[in-house]
N, C-alpha and C positions, 0 to 999 in steps of 0.2 A: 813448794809454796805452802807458807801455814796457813792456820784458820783465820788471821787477821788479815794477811792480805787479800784471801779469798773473800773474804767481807768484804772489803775499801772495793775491790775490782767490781762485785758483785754490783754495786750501793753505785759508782760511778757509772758503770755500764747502763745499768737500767734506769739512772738521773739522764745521762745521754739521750737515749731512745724513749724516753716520756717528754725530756725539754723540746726533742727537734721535731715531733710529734705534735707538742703546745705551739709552738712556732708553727703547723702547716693546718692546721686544725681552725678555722678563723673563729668556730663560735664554741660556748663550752669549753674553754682551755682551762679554767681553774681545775678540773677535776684531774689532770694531768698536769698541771704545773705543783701543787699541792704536792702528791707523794715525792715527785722530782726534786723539789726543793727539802721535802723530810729525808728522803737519800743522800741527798748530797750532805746536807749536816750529820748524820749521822759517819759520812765515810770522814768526813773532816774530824769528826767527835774519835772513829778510829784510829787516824791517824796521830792525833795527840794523845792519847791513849798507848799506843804501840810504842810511844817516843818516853812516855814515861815510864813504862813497864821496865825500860831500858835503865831506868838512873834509879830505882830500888832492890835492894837486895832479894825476896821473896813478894813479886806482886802478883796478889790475888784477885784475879778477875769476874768481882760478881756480878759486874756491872752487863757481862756477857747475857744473863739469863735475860735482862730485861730490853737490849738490845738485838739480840739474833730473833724475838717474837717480833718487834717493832718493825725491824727489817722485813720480813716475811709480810705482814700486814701491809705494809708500804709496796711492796712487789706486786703483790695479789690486789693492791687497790689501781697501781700502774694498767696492771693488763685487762682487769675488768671495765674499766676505764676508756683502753686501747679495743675492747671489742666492740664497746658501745659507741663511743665514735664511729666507730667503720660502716657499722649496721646503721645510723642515724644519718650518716655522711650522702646514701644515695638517695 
């Protein structure tokens, strides 16, 4: 598995488990819907990206540096997110 699919897997996974979180969550959902919905764009944004790299002769992927930080920020905003619901939840 490359680094792009490792992304898209990463980026849906963690869209998954923040969306069905915002869905049981009744109050405060945007702070989990939010990075959910930036993951999931972001793996969609991979995925046509992956599709073009395909139909260029030498494609250079800068667009990497400012995408794999976004990602990460977006995870870290999921679980921060996921703690503090839990702790607010009882």
């Amino acid at each position: 598995m490359n680094l792009e699919q490792q992304i898209v897997v990463a980026c849906v996974g963690c869209a998954l488990v923040l969306g069905i979180r915002a869905i049981l969550l009744p109050n405060k959902r945007w702070r989990l819907i939010i990075p959910a919905a930036a993951l999931s764009l972001l793996a969609i944004y991979e995925l046509a990206m992956d599709h073009w790299e395909k139909t260029v002769r030498a494609a250079i992927r800068l667009d990497m540096f400012l995408e794999i930080p976004l990602i990460a920020v977006f995870i870290l905003w999921g679980v921060v997110a996921l703690v503090y619901s839990r702790s607010t939840e009882k």
